[in-house]
N, C-alpha and C positions, 0 to 999 in steps of 0.2 A: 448672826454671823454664821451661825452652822446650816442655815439654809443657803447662805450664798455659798459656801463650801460645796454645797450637795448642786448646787443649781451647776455651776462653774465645771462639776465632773461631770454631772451628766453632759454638758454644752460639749466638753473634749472626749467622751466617750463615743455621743453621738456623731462630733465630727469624722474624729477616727475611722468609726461604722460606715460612714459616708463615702469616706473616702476610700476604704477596702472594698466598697458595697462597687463604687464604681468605676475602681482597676478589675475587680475582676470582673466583671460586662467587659469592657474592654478587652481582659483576656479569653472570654468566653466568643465575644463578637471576630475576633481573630482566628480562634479554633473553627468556627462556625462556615467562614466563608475560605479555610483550607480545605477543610469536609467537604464544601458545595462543589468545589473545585475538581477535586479526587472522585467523587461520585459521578460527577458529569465524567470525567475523563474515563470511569471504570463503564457508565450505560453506551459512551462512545465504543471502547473497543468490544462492548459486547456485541453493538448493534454488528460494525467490523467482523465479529467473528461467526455471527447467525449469518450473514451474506459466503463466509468464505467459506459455513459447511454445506449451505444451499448451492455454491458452484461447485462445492467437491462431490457433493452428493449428483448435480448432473450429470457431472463429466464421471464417474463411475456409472450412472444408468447408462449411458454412451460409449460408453468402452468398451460393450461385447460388438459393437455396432461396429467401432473402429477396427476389434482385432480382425474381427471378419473384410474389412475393408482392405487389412493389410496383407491380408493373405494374398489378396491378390494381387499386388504388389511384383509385376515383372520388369521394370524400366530402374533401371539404376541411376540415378543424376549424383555427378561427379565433376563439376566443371568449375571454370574461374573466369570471370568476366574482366576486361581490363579497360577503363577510361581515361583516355591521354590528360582531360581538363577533370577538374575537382566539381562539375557538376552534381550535385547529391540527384536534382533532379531526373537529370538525364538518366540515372541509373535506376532511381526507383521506375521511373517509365518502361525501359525495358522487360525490368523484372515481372512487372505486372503483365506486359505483351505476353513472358516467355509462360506464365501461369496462368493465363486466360480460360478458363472454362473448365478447370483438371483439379481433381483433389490433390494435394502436393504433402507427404508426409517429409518434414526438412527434419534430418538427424543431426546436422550441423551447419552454420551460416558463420561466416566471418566479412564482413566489409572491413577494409585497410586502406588508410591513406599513405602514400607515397611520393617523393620529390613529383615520379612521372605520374600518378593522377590518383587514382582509387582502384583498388582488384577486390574482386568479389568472390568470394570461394563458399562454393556451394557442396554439400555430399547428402542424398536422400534416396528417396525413389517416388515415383505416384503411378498410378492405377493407369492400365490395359492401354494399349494401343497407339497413343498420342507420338508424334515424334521428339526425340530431346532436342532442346532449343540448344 
């Protein structure tokens, strides 16, 4: 009898073990593919942020380029365009006709829709000679 005694605890001890053994897999295997999650999402905003020092780092090599560009800078653009109908098209079309071929440094842009259609308010300058549209 005193082996069935011993048999019977190990049988519930072992279960026990069994059963702790494989809740925690279970909580292990949860943790595991939170981690996976987290990790991808930190190599994503890394990758994100080696791009956005490699554009920053352009646009600073380019920037003595620019300031020299802006010096010369004598045409002031200060104007409002106004569209009777709410074509978006019709107006990007224009805009592109009025910048055709010209470096355009824009200090401020606003498009606004309106009862009577769209106005476009433009304030900037761009480089030498060109007439203002």
């Amino acid at each position: 009898m005193r082996r069935y005694r011993m048999a019977v605890i190990a049988g519930i001890v072992g279960v026990v073990l069994l059963s702790a053994s494989f809740i925690l897999f279970q909580v292990s295997s949860g943790e595991l593919r939170q981690n996976r999650a987290r990790l991808s999402a930190v190599r994503g905003e890394s990758h994100q942020f080696r791009e956005y020092r490699n554009k920053i780092s352009a646009i600073k090599n380019q920037s003595s380029q620019l300031k020299f560009l802006s010096r010369e800078a004598d045409i002031n653009l200060d104007y409002e365009i106004e569209l009777t109908n709410n074509d978006l098209g019709v107006l990007m079309d224009e805009i592109a006709k009025s910048y055709s071929g010209m470096i355009i440094f824009l200090e401020q842009a606003m498009i606004e829709s309106t009862v009577e259609g769209l106005t476009v308010r433009i304030k900037g300058f761009k480089l030498g000679g060109a007439a203002q549209p």
